[in-house]
N, C-alpha and C positions, 0 to 999 in steps of 0.2 A: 389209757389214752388210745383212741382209733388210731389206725394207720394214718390216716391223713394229717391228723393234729398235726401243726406248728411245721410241717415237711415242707421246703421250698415255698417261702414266704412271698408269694410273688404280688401282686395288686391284680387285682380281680378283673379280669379281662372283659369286658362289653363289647359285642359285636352288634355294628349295627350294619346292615346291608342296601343296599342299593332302594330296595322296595320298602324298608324303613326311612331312609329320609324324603323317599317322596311321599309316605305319611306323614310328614311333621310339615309338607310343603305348605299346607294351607296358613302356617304363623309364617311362613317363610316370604320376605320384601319381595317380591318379584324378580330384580336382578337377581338378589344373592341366590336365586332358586333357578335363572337362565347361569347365574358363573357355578353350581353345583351340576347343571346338565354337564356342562361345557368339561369342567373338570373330569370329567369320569370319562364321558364322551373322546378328548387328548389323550387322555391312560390308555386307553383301550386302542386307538390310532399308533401309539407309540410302543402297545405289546408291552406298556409297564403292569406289573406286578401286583403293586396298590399305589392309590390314589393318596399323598402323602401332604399334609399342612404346607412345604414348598411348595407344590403343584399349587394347592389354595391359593397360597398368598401371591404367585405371581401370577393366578388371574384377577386377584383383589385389586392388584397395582395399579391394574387399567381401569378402575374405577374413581371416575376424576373425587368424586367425595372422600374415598380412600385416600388417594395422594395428597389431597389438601389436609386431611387432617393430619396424616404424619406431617407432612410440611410444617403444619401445625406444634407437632410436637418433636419438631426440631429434628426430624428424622431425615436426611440424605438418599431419598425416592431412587434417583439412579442409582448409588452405590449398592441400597437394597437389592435395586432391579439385579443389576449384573450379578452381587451375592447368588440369589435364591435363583438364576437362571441356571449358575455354576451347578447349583448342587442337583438340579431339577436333571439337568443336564448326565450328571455325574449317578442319579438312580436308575437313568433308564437301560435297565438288563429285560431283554425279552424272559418269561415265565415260560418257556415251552415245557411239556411232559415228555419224558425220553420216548414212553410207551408209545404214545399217540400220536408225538409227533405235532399237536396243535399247542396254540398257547393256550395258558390259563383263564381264570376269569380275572376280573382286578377285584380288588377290594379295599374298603377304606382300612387306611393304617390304622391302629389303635390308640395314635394321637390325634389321627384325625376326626377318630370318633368324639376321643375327649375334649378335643375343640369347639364340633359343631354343637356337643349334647352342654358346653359350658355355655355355648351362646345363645341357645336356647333356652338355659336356664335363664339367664337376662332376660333376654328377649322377656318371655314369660313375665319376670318378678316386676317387669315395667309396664305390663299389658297393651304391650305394641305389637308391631310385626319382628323379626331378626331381622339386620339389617347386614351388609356387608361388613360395616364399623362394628358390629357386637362382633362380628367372628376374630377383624381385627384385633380388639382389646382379648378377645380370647386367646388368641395364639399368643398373645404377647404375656399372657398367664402360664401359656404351656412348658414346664420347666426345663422338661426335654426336650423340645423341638430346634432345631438348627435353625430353624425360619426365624422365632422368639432371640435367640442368640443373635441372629444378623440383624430385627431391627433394632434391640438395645444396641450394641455394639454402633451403630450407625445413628444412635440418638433417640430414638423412639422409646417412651417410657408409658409403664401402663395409665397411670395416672393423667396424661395430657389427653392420650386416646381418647380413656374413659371418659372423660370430659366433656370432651369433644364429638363422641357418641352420646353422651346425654341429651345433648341438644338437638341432634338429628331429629326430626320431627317429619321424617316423612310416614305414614300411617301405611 
């Protein structure tokens, strides 16, 4: 066996960068591709580090279709809100380099990649645009994410979402 064989069994890392998702922008619903500006746009105002699935979702929040549909699926909107501010709150460490003295760049988390490329997957398998609601029901797929933990925990389940994103019909 190579060196590498079975060594540090870790899940295969995907990087996707700033200039990749504005390739995917053209499946991308128009908000969700202004709350992706936006999001990275905050990280970088804030000196955070990487752009994180919290960060996401508490710009999803403000999206009235978003709020109605957890409403929908029995999900407690404020309680979310305040959660996912907490923690939003609670990541921002400036990234400065000791050398340089500047901050870093941001970058998306590795869950936030697995989010967006999950809802894109949808997106896709339904030959629509990605909508804000797809990214929702993705996060709420994301096993590891603390965001996915605060809306269960608060009611929100993937099943009502997804539903609930089915039916969005904006093109």
């Amino acid at each position: 066996m190579g060196q590498n064989s079975m060594r540090g069994k870790r899940p295969k890392r995907i990087m996707i960068s700033h200039d990749e998702v504005r390739a995917i922008e053209s499946i991308l619903d128009p908000k969700l591709e202004q709350d992706l500006d936006e999001v990275f746009a905050e990280a970088r105002r804030e000196d955070a580090r990487q752009v994180t699935v919290e960060r996401l979702l508490l710009r999803l929040l403000d999206d009235p279709e978003v709020r109605e549909a957890l409403a929908s699926a029995s999900a407690s909107i404020e309680a979310v809100t305040h959660a996912v501010e907490a923690a939003v709150r609670a990541e921002i460490a400036p990234d400065v380099d000791a050398a340089s003295g500047r901050s870093g760049d941001v970058v998306p988390a590795i869950s936030f990649q697995r989010v967006l490329q999950r809802a894109v997957e949808r997106g896709r398998s339904s030959g629509r645009q990605i909508t804000p609601l797809d990214v929702v029901v993705a996060i709420l797929e994301e096993q590891t994410s603390h965001a996915a933990e605060v809306l269960v925990r608060e009611g929100a389940e993937v099943a009502g979402a997804a539903r609930i994103s089915q039916t969005d019909h904006r093109q």
